[in-house]
C-alpha positions as CSV (number, residue, x, y, z in Angstrom):
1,X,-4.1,10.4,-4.6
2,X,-1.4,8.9,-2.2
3,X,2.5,9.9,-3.4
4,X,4.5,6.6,-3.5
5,X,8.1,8.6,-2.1
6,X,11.2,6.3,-2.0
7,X,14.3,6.9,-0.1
8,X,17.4,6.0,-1.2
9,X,20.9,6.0,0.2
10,X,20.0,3.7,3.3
11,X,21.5,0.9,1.9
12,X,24.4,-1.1,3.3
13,X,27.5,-0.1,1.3
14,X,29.8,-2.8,2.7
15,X,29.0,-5.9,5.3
16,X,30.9,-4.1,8.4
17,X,28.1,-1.3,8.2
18,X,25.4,-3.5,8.7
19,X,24.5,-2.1,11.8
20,X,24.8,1.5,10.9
21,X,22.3,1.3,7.8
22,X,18.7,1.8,9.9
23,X,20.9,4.6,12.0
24,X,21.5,6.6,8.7
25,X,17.3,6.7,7.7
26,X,15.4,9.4,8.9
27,X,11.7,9.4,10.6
28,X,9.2,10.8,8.3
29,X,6.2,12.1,9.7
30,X,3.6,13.9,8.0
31,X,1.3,13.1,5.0
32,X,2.9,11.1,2.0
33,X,-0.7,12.6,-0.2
34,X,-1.2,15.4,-2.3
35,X,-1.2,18.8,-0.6
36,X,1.1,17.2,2.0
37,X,3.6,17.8,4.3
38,X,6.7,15.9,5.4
39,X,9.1,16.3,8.2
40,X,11.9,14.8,9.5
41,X,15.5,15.2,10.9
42,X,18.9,13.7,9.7
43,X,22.3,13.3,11.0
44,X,24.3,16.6,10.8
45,X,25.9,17.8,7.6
46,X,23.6,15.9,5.2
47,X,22.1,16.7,2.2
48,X,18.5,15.8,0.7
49,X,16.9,16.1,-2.7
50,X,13.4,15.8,-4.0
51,X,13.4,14.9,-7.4
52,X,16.9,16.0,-7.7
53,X,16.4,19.5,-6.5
54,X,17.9,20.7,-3.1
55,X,15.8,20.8,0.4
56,X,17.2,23.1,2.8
57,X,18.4,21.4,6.0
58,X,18.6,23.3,9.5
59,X,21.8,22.7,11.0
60,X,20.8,20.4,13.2
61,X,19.4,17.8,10.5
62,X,15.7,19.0,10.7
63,X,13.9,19.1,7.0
64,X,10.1,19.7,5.9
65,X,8.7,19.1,2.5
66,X,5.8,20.6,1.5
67,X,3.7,18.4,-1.9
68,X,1.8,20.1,-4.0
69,X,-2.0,19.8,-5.0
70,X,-0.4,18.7,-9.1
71,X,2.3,16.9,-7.0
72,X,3.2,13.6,-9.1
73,X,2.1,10.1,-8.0
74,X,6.0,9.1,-7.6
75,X,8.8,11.2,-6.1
76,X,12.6,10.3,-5.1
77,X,13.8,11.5,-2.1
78,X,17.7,10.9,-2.1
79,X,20.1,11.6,1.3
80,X,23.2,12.4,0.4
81,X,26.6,12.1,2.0
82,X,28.2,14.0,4.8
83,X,28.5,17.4,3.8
């Protein structure tokens, strides 16, 4: 079964950051699927959460999520602001 994962907080918050909303998205690479694994990298001093719960972040932005074999159909990955 293929995990539907949305990602939040790349939306414009005002007209004169139009430009800067694709630079604040990170790459995902990996498999979005059951059993899965995720990686990416985000600007320095951000946060992420899966479902609400913390992933750690390396200093330098880089992040891997691992999904389970129960893992839901639906998850919500949310970036958070500048730390």
């Amino acid at each position: 079964m293929r995990l539907k994962v949305a990602v939040f907080m790349c939306l414009v918050v005002g007209a004169s950051h139009q430009g800067r909303a694709q630079e604040n998205c990170p790459e995902l690479e990996g498999r979005f699927e059951q059993g899965g694994l995720v990686w990416g990298q985000l600007d320095e001093n951000r946060s992420l959460k899966l479902n609400d719960l913390p992933v750690p972040v390396l200093s330098d932005g880089t992040f891997v999520v691992g999904f389970g074999r129960d893992a839901p159909a639906s998850l919500t990955l949310k970036i958070g602001e500048m730390l």
